[in-house]
N, C-alpha and C positions, 0 to 999 in steps of 0.2 A: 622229501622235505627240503635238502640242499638246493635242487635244482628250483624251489617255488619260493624258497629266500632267495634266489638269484636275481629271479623274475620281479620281483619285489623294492627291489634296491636298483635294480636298471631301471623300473617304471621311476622311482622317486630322481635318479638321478636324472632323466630326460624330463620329467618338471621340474625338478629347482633349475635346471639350465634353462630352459623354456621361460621360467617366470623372473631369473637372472636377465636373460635378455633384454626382457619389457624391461626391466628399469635401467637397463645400458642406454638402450636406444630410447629417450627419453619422450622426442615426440611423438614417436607414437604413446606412451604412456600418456604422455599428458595427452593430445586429443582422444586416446580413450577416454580420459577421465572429463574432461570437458563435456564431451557426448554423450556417456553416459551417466556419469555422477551428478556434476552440477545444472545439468540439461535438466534433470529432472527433477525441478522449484518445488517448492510447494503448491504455488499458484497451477501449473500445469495436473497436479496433484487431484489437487480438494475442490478447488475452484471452476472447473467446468460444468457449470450447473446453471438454473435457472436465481435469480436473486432476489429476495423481499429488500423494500426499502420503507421499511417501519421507523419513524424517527422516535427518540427515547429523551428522557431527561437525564436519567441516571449514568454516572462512568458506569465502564464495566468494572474495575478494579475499585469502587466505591467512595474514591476519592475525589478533590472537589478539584475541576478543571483548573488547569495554573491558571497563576496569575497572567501569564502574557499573554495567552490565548481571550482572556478577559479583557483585556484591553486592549488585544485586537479585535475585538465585539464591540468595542465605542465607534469602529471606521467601518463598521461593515460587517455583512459575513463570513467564512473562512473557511479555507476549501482545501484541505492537506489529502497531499498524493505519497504515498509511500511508495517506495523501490527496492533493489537490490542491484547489485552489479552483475550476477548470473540469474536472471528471470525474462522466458521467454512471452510470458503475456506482458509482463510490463514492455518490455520492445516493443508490442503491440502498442499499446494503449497509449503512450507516449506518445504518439505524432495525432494523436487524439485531444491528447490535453493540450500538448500545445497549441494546436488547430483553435480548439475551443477559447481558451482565452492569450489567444495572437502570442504566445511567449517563445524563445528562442534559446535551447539553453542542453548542453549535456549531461549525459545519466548520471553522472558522478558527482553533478553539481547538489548544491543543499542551497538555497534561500528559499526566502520569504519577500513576497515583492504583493502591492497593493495595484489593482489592475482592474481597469476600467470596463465591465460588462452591461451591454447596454444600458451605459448610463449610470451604472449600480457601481458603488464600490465596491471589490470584494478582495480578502486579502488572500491570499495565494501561499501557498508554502510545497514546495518540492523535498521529498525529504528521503536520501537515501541512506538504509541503513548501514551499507558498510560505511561511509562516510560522516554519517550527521555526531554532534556532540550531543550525550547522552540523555539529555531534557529534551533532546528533538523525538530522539529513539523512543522514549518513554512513552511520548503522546500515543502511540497505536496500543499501548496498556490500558490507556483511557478510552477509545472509542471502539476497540475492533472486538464488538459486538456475537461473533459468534467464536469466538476464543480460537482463533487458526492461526494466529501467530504468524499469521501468511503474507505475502505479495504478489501482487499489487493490489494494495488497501485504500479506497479514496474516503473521505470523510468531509462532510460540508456539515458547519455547526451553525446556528441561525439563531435567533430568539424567538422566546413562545409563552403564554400567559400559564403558570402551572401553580395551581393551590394559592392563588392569591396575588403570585407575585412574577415578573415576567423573568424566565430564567434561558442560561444555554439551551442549547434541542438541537439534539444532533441525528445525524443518517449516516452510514454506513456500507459503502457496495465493494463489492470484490471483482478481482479477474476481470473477464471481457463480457461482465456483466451479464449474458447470454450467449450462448454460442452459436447459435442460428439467427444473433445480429448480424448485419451489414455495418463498416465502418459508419455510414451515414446516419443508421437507425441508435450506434453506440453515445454517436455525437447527439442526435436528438434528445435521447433519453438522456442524458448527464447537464444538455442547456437546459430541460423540463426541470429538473432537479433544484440546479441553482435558480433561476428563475422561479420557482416554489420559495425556497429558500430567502431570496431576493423580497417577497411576499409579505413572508413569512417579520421579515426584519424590519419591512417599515411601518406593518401595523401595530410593532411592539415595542423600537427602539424609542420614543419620549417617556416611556416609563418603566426603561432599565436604569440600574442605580449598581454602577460595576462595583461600586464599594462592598454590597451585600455580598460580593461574594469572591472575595479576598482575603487569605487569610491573616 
């Protein structure tokens, strides 16, 4: 019995040393935790899958699109990119968006800028969460559709004629959208989108009334 509490307490003693050290020696801790902890996003997660692009009128959280985003629907359509600071698909996807509408800008950046797609207005919003101010955070409460609380979450919101009256309509796509894309085909499918979108906006902006729906 002595000698198996010996064995016992020498095992414990060679791991609290063992796990004492990892946090002496710090980089290696932190690039463990780097590599394995925040390596692994949510986006890397959930999001390697095939994606539906059903546009809807309704928020998810059942509330009525802000006001600003309303009134960025007077200039155009609007095309919000969500991020994070440790997410390996948004890395990805990043030198996609900016490809796609000419913009030049680092991950930690948050604006909103109004950018000229052939020809089309459209207003643009970058939006990282560990960064953005908390109305920015919020908007993926309002569109991200299949409740993943994930990144990288893009969202282009458009107008559309519904029950009478022509309202928001929005779409929704995650990650690297497919995973048997080619960057080329990622870039295709997301110009298809706005471009719809784009469509979508000048058949219907002479008889939007941003007033209806502010509160």
């Amino acid at each position: 019995m002595k000698k198996m509490l010996a064995i016992q307490i020498t095992a414990l003693l060679v791991f609290s040393g063992a796990l004492g050290s990892m946090f002496v020696f710090t980089d290696v801790y932190n690039e463990t935790y780097i590599r394995i902890v925040s390596g692994v996003c949510l986006s890397c997660i959930k999001l390697d899958r095939v994606y539906s692009t059903d546009y809807r009128f309704e928020t998810v959280n059942g509330k009525s699109n802000p006001d600003f985003i309303i009134d960025d629907l007077e200039k155009g359509p609007i095309f919000l990119s969500f991020r994070d600071d440790v997410c390996d698909y948004c890395d990805e996807m990043e030198p996609i968006i900016q490809q796609i509408f000419n913009l030049s800008f680092e991950k930690e950046e948050v604006f909103s800028e109004d950018v000229d797609f052939d020809g089309a207005n459209v207003v643009f919003y970058h939006i990282n969460r560990d960064h953005a101010e908390q109305d920015l955070r919020n908007l993926q409460f309002y569109y991200d559709i299949d409740k993943l609380d994930a990144v990288p979450m893009f969202t282009i919101i458009t107008l559309e004629y519904n029950k009478g009256i022509v309202s928001p309509y929005y779409l929704t796509v995650y990650g690297i959208l497919d995973p048997n894309f080619s960057d080329d085909q990622r870039i295709e499918e997301l110009e298809n989108n706005i471009q719809n979108a784009i469509t979508f906006y000048n058949l219907n902006r002479e008889r939007f009334y941003p007033q209806d729906f502010k509160k």
